[in-house]
C-alpha positions in Angstrom: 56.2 120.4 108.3 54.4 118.4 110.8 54.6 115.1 109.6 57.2 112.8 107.5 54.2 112.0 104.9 53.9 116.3 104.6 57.9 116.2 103.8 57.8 113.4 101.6 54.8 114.7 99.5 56.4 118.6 99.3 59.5 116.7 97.9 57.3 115.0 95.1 57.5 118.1 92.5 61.3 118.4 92.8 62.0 114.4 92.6 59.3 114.9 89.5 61.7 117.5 87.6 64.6 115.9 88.3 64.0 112.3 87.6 65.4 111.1 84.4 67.7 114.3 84.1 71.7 114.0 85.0 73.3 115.9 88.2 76.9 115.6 88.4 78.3 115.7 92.4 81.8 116.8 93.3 82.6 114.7 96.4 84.9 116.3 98.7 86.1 118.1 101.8 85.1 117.1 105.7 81.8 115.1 104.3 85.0 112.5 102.7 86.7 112.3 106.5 84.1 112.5 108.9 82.2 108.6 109.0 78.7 109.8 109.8 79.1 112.8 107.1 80.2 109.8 104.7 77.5 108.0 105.7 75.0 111.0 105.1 76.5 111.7 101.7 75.9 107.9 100.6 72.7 107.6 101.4 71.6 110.5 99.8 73.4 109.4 96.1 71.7 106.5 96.7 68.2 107.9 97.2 69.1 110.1 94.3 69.9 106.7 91.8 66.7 105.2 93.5 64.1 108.0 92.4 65.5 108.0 89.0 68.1 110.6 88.9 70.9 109.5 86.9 73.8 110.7 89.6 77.6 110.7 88.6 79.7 111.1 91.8 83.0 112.9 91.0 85.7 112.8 94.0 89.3 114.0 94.4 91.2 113.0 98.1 94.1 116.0 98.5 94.2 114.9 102.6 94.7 110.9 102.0 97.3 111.7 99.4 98.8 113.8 101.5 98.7 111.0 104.3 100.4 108.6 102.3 103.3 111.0 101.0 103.9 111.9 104.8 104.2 108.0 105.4 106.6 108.0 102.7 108.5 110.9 104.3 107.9 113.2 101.5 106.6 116.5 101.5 103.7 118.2 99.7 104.4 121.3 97.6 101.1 123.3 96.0 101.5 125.9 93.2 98.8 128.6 93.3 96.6 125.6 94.9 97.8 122.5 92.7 99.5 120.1 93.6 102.9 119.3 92.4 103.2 115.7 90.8 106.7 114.6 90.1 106.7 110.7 88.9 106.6 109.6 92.4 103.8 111.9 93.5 101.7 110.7 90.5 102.0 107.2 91.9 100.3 107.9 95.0 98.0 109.9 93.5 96.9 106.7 91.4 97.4 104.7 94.3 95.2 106.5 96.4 92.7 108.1 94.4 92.0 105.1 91.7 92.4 102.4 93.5 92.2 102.6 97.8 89.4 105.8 98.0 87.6 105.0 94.7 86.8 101.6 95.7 86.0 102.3 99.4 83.3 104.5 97.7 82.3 102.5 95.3 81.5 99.9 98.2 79.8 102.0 100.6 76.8 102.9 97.9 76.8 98.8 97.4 76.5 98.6 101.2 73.7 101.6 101.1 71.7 99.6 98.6 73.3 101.1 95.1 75.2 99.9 92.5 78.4 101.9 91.5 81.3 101.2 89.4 84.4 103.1 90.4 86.2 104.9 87.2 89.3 106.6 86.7 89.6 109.0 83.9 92.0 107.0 82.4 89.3 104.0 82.3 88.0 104.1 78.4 90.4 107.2 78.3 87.1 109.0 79.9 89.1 112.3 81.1 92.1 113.1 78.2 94.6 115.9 79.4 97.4 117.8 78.4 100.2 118.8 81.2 99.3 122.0 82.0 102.5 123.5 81.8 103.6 126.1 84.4 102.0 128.3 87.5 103.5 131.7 88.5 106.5 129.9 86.5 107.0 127.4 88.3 106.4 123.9 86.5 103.7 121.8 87.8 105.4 118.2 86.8 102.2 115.8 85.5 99.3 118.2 86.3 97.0 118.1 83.6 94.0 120.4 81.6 91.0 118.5 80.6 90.5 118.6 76.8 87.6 116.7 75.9 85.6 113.8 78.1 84.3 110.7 76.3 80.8 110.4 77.6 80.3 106.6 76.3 81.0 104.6 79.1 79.3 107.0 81.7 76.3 107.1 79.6 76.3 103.1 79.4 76.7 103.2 83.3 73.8 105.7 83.7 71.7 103.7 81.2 72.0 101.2 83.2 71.0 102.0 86.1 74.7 102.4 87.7 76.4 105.3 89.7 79.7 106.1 87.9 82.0 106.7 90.7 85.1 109.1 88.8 88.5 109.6 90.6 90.3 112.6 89.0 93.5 110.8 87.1 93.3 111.6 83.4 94.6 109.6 80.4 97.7 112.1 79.3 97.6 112.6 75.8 101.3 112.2 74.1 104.0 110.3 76.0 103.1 111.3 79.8 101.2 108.4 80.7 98.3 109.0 83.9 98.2 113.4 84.3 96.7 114.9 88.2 93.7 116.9 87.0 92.0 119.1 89.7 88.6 117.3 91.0 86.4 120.7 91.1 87.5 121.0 87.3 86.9 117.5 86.3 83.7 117.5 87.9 82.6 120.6 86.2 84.0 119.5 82.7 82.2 116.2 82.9 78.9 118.0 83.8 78.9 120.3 80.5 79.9 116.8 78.6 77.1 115.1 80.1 74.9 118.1 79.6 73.6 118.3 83.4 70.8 119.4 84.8 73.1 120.7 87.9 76.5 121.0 89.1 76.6 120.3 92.9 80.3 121.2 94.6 80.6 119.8 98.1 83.1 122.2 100.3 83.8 123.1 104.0 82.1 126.6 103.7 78.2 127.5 103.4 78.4 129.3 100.0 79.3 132.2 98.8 79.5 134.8 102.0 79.3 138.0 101.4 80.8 139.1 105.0 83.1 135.5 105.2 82.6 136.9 109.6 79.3 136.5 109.4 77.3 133.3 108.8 74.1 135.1 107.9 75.5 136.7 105.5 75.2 133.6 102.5 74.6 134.8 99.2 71.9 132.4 97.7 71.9 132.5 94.4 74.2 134.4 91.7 74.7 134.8 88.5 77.7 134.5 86.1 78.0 138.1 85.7 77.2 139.2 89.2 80.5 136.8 90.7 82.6 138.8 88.3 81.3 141.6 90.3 82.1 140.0 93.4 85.1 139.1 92.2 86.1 142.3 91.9 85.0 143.8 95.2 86.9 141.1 96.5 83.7 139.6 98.5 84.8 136.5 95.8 88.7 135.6 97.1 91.1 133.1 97.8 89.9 129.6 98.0 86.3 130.6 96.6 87.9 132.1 92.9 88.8 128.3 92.0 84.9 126.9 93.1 83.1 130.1 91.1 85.0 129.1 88.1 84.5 125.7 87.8 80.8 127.3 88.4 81.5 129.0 85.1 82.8 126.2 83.5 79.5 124.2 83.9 77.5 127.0 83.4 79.3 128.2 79.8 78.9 124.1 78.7 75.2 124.2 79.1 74.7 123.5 82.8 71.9 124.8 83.5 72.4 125.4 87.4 76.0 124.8 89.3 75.5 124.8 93.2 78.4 125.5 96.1 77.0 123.6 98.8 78.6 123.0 102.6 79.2 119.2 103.0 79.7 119.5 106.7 75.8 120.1 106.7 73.3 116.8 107.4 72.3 115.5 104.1 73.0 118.4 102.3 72.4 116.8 98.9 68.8 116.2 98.9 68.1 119.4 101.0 69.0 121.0 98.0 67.2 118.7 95.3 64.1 117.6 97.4 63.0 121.4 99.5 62.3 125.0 98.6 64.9 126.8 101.1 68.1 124.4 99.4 71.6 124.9 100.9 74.3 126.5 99.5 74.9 129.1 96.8 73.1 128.8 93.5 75.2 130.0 91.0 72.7 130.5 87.5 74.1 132.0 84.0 71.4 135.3 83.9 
């Protein structure tokens, strides 16, 4: 492009198909540590909110909680990649994630210009879970499933004008009180229960790779039935598996696109709304 007024008026068709229409962010990785990344990610939910996209910004914090637990000289333990949450771990989980992180955020879109209200699942019992039970037979303590997401107070929000800013505690249903639900899942439940237009998860990788040695080897877009493939010939492992099902998650509750984007990339969010080459892996259901 060889002007600003060229870029803003190629990104005038996308802001026209998305305005109006709900995109669900999962907040995340080095774009939650690194300040000007932070900063980045900030402005663009608020330029999102500002051009009428109704944006609900879904975050989890595994690094602060794991801060915190080190202050409090206790040790981390992860079971096939959750976390385990005795009683005391579930308390700085809530600490962290409802109250110090969710209300930093909340404040830097205020600064930015935006309005947010930070949320925890357990606000308006938003997210209700069930304790998942065990993992390679090992119990998880309060780790909890999603089983159904009351949409009310972050349609009100969205109504309104306001960015719903979710931290990943649930309202446990039965006698366990707050539950540890996986952000990436949260995110993607919430986005079939809002009925999304998209599904955009923020990691520390550039997609999907088919070759993970080589950069240029990003898979741009995918469908449901082609990651099973993947999956299978192993180009789809380890840390990825979780990401491409919460993909399928969205997808399979009406989603009708779910993106894996690289958060360590400048601006990435409206890269991938607002221009024709995007970022990321597009992940589609045919």
């Amino acid at each position: 492009m060889s002007s600003i007024g060229e870029v803003l008026v190629h990104a005038l068709p996308y802001i026209r198909q998305h305005r109006g229409r709900t995109i669900v962010v999962k907040y995340g990785g080095n774009a939650m540590i690194n300040e000007v990344l932070k900063a980045q990610v900030i402005q663009d939910i608020v330029l999102m909110n500002y051009v009428g996209i109704r944006v609900i910004l879904v975050h989890g914090g595994g690094p602060e909680i794991d801060a915190q637990l080190r202050r409090l000289g206790k040790e981390s333990r992860f079971v096939r990649g959750l976390r385990y949450t005795d009683r005391e771990t579930m308390e700085v989980v809530q600490m962290v994630l409802c109250g110090k992180l969710n209300k930093d955020i909340t404040a830097l879109i205020g600064s930015a210009g935006g309005r947010a209200v930070g949320l925890c699942g357990i606000d308006g019992a938003t997210l209700k879970a069930r304790r998942a039970g065990t993992a390679e037979g090992e119990d998880l303590g309060l780790v909890g499933e999603i089983e159904e997401v009351d949409t009310a107070l972050l349609n009100t929000l969205l109504d309104n004008g306001i960015i719903p800013v979710l931290s990943s505690v649930a309202f446990g249903l039965g006698e366990e009180g707050a539950l540890n639900v996986n952000a990436d899942t949260a995110a993607a439940t919430v986005a079939a229960a809002v009925k999304a237009e998209k599904l955009l998860l923020m990691t520390d990788v550039q997609g999907i790779l088919r070759d993970t040695a080589d950069p240029g080897s990003l898979i741009r877009t995918v469908t449901l039935a082609e990651l099973e493939a993947l999956k299978r010939e192993g180009v789809v492992s380890k840390g990825m598996i979780p990401k491409v099902d919460c993909c399928a998650i969205a997808l399979s509750g009406g989603v009708e696109r779910a993106h894996i984007i690289d958060g360590r990339e400048p601006h990435s969010l409206i890269v991938e709304l607002f221009t024709d080459e995007g970022v990321g892996t597009m992940v589609s259901a045919r």
